[in-house]
N, C-alpha and C positions, 0 to 999 in steps of 0.2 A: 372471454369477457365480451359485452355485449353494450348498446347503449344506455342500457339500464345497471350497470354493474354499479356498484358502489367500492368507492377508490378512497385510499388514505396515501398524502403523498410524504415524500420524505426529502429534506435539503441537507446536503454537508458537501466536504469535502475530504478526500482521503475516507471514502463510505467500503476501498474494497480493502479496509486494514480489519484485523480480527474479533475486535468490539464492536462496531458497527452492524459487520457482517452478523456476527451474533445477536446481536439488538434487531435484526431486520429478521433471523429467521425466528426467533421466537414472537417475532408482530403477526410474522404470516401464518403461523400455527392457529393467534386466537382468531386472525383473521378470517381463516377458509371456515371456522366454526360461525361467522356470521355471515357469509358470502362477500367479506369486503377482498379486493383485490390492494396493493399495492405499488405505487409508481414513487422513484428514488431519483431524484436531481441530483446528480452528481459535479457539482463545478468542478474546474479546471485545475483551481489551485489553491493554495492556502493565501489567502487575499490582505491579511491585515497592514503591510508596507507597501500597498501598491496605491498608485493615484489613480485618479479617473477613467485616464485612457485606458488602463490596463486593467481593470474590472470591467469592461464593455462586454468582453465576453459573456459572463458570468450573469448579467446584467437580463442579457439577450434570452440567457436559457433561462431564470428567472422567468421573464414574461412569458414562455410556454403556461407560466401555472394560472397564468388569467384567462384559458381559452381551455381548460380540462375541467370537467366537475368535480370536487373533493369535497370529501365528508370533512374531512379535517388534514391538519398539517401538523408537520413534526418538523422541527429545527436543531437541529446538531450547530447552534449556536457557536459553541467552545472550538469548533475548524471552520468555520468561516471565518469570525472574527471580523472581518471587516462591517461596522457600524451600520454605511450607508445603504450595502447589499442584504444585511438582515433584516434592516428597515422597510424596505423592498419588497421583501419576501413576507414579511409583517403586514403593510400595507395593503398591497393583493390581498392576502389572508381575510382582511380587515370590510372589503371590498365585497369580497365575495362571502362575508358571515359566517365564518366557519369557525371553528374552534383551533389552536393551533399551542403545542407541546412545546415547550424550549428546551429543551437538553442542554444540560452546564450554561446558563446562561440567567438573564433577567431581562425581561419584555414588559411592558405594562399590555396589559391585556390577555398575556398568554398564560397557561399552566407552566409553574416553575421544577425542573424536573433534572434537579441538581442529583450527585452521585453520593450515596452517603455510605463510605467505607470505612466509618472509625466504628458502628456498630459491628461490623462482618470481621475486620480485625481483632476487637476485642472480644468477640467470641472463639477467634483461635485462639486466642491466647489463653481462654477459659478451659478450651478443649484439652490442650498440652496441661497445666496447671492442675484445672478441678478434675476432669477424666482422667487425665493418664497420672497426677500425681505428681508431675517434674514439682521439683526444688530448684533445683539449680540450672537455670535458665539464660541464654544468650541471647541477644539481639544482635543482629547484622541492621543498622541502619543506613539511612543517605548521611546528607553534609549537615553535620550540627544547627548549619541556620537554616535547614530547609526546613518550610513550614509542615508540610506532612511527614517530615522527617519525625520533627518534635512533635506532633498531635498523636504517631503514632507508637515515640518512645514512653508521653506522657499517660498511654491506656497500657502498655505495658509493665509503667511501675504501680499504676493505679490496680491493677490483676493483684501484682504481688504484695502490694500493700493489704490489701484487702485478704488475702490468702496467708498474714502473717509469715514471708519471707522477705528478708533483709534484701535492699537494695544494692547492691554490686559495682560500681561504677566501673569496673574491672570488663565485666559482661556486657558492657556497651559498646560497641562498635561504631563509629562514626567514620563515614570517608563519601568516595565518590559510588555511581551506581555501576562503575566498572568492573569486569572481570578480574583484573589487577589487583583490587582494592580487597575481592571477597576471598582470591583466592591466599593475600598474606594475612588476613584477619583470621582465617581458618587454620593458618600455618601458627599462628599465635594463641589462638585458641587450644590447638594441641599443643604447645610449648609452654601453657602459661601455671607460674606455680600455682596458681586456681584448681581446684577438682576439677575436671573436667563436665563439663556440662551434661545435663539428660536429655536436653533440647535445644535446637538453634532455633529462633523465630524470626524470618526472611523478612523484607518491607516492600518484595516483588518477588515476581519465578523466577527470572533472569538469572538474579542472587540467590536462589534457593538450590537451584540445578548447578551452577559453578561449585555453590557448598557441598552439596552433595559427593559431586565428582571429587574433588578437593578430598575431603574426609575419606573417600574408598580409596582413594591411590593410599593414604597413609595405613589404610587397615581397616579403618570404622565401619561397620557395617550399617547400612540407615535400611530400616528402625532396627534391628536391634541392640545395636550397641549406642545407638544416639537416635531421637526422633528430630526429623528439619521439617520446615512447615515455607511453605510461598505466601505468593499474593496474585491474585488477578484473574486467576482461573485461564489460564492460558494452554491453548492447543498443546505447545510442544511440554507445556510441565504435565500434559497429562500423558501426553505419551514416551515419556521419563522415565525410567525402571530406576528406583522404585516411585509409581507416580504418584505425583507431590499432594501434600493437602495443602489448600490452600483454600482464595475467599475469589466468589468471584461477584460478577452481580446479578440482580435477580431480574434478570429479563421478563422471566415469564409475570411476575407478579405488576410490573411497569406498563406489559401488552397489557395483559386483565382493564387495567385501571382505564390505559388509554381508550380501550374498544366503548368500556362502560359508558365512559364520558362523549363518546362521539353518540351512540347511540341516543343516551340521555335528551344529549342535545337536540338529536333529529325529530325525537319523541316529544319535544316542547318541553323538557323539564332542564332548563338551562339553569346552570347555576353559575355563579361567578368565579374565574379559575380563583385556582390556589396552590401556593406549594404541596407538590409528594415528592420529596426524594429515593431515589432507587437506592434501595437498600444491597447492601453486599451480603451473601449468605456462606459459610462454611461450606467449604470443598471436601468431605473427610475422606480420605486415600489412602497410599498404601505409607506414605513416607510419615509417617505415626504410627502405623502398624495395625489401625483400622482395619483395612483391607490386609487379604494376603498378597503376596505379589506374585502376580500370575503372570505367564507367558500365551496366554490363549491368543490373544489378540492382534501377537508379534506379526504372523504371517500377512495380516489383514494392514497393519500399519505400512507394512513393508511393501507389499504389493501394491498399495492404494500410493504410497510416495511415487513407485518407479511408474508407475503407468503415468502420473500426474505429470513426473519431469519428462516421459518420454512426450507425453501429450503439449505439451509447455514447447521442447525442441521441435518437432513435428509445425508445431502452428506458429513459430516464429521464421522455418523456414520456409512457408508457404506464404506468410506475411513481407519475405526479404524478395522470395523471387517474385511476388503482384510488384513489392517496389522498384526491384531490377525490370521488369518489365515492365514501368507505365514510366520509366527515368525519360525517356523523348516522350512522350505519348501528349499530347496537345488539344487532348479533343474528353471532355468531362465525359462524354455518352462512351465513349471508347473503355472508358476505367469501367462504366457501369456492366460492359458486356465482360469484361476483365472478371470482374467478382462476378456475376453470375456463370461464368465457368467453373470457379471453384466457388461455387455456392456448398457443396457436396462436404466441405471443409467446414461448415457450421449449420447442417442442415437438422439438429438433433432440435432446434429451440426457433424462436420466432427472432427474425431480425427484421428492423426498418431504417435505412436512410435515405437520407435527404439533404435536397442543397436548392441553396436559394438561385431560383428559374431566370434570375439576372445572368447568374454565371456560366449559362448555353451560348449568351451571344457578348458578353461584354468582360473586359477585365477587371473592371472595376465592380469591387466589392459593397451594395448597400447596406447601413445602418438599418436595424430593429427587424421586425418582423414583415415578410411579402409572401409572394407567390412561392412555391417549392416545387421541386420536380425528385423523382424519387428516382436515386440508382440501385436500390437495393433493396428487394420485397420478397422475403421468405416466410413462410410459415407450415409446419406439420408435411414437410418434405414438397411444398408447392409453390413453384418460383413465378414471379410474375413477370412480364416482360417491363424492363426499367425505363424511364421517359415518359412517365403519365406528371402531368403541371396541375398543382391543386390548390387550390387557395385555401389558408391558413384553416381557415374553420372546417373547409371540408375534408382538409389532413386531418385535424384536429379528429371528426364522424368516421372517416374512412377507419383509422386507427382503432376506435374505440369498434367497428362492425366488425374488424377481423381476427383481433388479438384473442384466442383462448388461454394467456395462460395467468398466473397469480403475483408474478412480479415484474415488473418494469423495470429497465435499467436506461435512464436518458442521460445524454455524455451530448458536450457540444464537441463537433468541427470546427477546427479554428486554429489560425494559425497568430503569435504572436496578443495584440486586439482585434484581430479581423474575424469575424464568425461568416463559416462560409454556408454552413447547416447544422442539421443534428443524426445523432445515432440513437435512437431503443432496441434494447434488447427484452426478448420477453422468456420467460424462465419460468416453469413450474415449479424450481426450488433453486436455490441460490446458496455455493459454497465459491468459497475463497478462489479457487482456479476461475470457476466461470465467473465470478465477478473482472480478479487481472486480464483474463481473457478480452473479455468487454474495453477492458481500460486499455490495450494490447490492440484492438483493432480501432479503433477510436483514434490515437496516436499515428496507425499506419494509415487509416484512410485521410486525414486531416496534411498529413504529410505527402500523399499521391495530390490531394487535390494541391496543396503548395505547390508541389512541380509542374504540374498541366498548367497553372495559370503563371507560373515564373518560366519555363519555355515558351508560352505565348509571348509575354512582356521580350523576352531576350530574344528575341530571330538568330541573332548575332551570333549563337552557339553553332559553330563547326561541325561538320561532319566528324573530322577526326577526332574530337573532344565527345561527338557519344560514341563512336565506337570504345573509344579510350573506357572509357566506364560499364560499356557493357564487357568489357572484358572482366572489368573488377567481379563479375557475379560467377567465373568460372572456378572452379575448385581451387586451381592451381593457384590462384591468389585468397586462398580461404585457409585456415587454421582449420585441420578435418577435426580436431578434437571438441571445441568448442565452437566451430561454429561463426566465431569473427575473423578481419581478415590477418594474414600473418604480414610480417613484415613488406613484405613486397606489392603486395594489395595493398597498405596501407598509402606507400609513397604514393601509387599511382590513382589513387581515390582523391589523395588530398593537393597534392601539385597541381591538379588542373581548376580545383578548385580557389586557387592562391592567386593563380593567374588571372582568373574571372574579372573584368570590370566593375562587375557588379558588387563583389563583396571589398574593395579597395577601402581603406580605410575601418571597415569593419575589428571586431577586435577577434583573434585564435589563442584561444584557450587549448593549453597542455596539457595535459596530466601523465605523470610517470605512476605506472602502479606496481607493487612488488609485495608478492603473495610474500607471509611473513613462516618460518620453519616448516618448508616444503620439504628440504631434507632431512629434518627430523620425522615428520611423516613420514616419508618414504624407507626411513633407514629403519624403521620404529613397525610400522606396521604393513608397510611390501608397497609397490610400483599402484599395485591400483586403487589403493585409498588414496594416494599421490595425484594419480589422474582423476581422481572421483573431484579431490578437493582443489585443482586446477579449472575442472567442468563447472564445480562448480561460483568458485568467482570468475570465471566466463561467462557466466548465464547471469550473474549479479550484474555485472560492470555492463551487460546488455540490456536490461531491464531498466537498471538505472537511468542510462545515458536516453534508452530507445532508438530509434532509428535517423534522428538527428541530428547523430554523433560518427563520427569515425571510430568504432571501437577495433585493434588489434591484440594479437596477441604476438610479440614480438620474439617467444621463442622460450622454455624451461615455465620461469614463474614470472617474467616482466611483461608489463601489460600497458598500450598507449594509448591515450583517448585525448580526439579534436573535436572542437565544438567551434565554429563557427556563431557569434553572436552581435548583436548590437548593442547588447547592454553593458556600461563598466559593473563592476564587482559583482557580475552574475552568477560565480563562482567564487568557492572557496576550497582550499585543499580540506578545510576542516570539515564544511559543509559537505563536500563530496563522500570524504573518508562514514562520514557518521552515515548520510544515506545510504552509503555501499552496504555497510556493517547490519544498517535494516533490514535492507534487500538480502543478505545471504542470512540471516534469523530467520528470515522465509523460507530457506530452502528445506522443503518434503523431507524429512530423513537424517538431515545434521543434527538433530538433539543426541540422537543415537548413536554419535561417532563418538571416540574416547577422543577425540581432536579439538579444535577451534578452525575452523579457516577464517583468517585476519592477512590483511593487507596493511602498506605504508602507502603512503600517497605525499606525490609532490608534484605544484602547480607553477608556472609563470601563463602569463596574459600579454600579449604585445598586441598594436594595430596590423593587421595584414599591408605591407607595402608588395612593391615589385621584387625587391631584391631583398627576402627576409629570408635571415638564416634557420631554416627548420630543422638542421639537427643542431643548431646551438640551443637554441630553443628547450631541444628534447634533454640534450645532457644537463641543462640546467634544472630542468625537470627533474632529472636525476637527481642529481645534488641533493636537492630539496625535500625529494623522497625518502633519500639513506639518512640525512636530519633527523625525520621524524621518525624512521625503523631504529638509529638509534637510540632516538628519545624514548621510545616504547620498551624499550629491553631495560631501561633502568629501574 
């Protein structure tokens, strides 16, 4: 890219989940066919409960997009959420005359560019029905009052009405979008004096793949002794034996539209936006019997998972030891020669960071946008020496003279509301790993510069309190399997932490975690699908937490996580559990287990004192845990 490139930028949050990430590359396909390149503002968090102070970040990396030239803007409205931040982002837009997309949202001024899935639905249901002929037809729905629950039981009886088959209320399934839920609806299904069904129709893949498996343990063979159908066009339902049909959306026909319209615009032929909803399109596959079910592709699935987690483990533990090694380090320029030693460790794509040129000589962190100094300048295997001080706008040229490639990834530095800099990554294509990758070093840098400026503020810190902790990075205090510390790493990590002045009164957060039928895995299908599925809610509970947590592994399948915070109800055992649960849905390769890996989770919260009991604490945690592992088995 060059200073003439022509850029379309993009704002959400939560941009490296699977939609996103797919909406981004089918932008960059229509893209390269008109020379536009790509740049993605990726804020911090999901913003809608937060006040003031704590959208400043977000705020901050916003204002990057007044100082870039954009053909246009794209808003992923529906994960921001927050009003005054979209507003913002609108604003600028507004500012600078551009035309500007809202995704799942409503703007006055913007193109409305809502998701329109009752079309793409109701032509699976057409497909099963008018193509394949089924009669007698099932639905797996959500909860009776959900609204797309009912929008989408109500295009299923409208199919059958119209196809002169008698409505069934028997065939109706209503519950939660749980695994629990599909796999006794499926148990009832085969039990019920009902004929048995020609077709199950899903109201997501989630529930389509639980069915699936469900119906083959009992015998069923999908498609042919029953056709099941998803929803959502999702990675893991397609690499599903047999893979699902399903609906997903129509990215490429939303790029088409967007490019047109930017173009139009540049060309002087503006017109005034207007709604075009993304329409959802049929997925047709093997789980109808569409397609045959082929195995070609096994080796390539498989191969591309285990390179991805070893890639994943590799770069988290080259991310743990820069943070064991910058843990005293006091001096910002010192981190910068740090990462460019292992530069080598990300040297396949363009990186840039930066941190605001206050923070060479002062502790104190300034509000909005100033000077910058760059710790980190790679591109096309050519490392720059870091500590060049640039002023905004001529970061702003510098960037656009060097960058050859078609997608931008900008992530703020920043700890709590403090923004300390930013990171771009630049990418000739963009999938899922190297997006978390992005999101992965972003986290780890943001967290080195925390520590270099919280060991300057603290002098106060003991000699024997860093050795103490550099000791935590040696093996013998590590869990060799996964990676986090075991037991005994864990105490010596967090006591000295407890002790700290600093953190006094602050509130520590527990969590007891307890992988759920380890020994049924293990007894069920041998030791190493046991360790597979131990690996892999180790690499979850790591992911999740990131590097700002105490994560252990305390030994078999019990897991311990400390978080150190200032905020009450920053946590929840609920909220935790369900993020966890995300995070291991990602993992490369589980669709493909005849398993589940499911954890219980149990939390207490206390203020840190002097003399706080931290294994009363943990056992309570306990407690709390085995609650909810036995509320899960009912």
């Amino acid at each position: 890219m060059n200073t003439g490139t022509k850029m379309i930028g993009i704002c959400g949050v939560n941009l490296f989940n699977q939609q996103p990430i797919k909406f981004i590359q089918a932008l960059q396909k229509e893209s390269q066919k008109h020379n536009y390149c790509i740049a993605t503002f990726c804020c911090s968090a999901d913003n809608s409960n937060l006040n003031n102070a704590d959208i400043t970040c977000n705020k901050q990396l916003v204002e990057l997009i007044r100082h870039v030239y954009f053909r246009g803007m794209i808003i992923f409205a529906d994960t921001i959420k927050n009003p005054s931040l979209i507003k913002l982002i609108m604003d600028i837009c507004v500012e600078k005359k551009i035309p500007v997309f809202c995704i799942e949202g409503e703007l006055d001024g913007a193109y409305h560019m809502n998701f329109d899935n009752l079309s793409g639905f109701e032509a699976l249901v057409r497909h099963v029905v008018e193509y394949h002929g089924c009669r007698k037809v099932d639905i797996l729905a959500g909860p009776e009052e959900d609204f797309f629950s009912k929008q989408r039981v109500n295009l299923y009886k409208k199919v059958l009405t119209e196809n002169n088959i008698p409505i069934e209320p028997e065939r109706i399934k209503y519950g939660d979008f749980s695994e629990i839920f599909t796999r006794k609806a499926v148990q009832e299904i085969s039990n019920t004096p009902l004929s048995m069904p020609e077709a199950i129709v899903c109201i997501n893949d989630d529930i389509a793949i639980t069915a699936c498996d469900e119906l083959q343990n009992v015998g069923i063979s999908i498609p042919d002794d029953l056709i099941v159908t998803g929803f959502g066009g999702t990675q893991h339902g397609q690499h599903f034996i047999p893979a699902l049909s399903s609906c997903q959306p129509d990215f490429e026909s939303a790029s088409r539209f967007i490019l047109e319209e930017i173009i139009q615009f540049h060309n002087h032929q503006t017109r005034k936006p207007f709604d075009c909803p993304i329409p959802y399109i049929p997925l047709i596959n093997q789980s109808c019997g569409c397609k045959t079910i082929s195995l070609h592709n096994l080796n390539h699935i498989v191969s591309t998972s285990y390179k991805n987690c070893s890639d994943s483990a590799w770069y988290n533990i080259t991310m743990n030891q820069l943070v064991t090694t910058n843990y005293r380090n006091s001096d910002i320029m010192q981190l910068a020669d740090m990462l460019l030693e292992h530069a080598h460790s990300w040297n396949d794509h363009f990186r840039f960071s930066f941190v605001k040129a206050s923070l060479l000589h002062s502790y104190e962190v300034p509000d909005g946008l100033t000077d910058m100094v760059t710790l980190l300048d790679i591109g096309e295997e050519k490392y720059q020496k870091p500590g060049k001080i640039l002023a905004l706008k001529d970061l702003i040229d510098y960037i656009n003279s060097k960058i050859n490639n078609d997608i931008l990834i900008i992530t703020i530095l920043c700890s709590d509301n403090t923004v300390y800099g930013y990171n771009i990554d630049g990418h000739k294509e963009i999938d899922e790993q190297k997006m978390l990758q992005c999101k992965y070093f972003t986290f780890f840098l943001s967290y080195c510069l925390n520590t270099i400026l919280y060991n300057n503020i603290n002098k106060e810190l003991t000699t024997d309190l860093i050795n103490t902790n550099l000791e935590i990075s040696t093996m013998a205090l590590q869990d060799s399997m996964t990676g986090l510390y075991n037991r005994q790493g864990f105490y010596k990590a967090i006591e000295p932490l407890l002790d700290m002045e600093f953190n006094l009164g602050k509130l520590l957060y527990i969590f007891s975690i307890d992988m759920n039928k380890l020994k049924y895995i293990n007894d069920t299908y041998g030791h190493a699908d046991g360790d597979y599925a131990i690996t892999t809610l180790g690499h979850a509970i790591q992911n999740v937490t990131g590097d700002l947590a105490i994560s252990a592994r305390f030994g078999g399948d019990e897991f311990v996580v400390a978080i150190i915070s200032e905020r009450e109800n920053a946590y929840t055992a609920t909220d935790f559990s369900e993020t966890l649960k995300g995070c291991i849905a990602l993992t490369n390769g589980l669709a493909e287990k005849p398993y589940p890996v499911e954890a219980s989770v149990g939390m207490i919260c206390l203020p840190i004192t002097r003399n706080m009991n931290l294994e009363n604490m943990i056992a309570i945690a306990d407690k709390a845990m085995y609650k909810m592992k036995k509320k899960s088995r009912k």
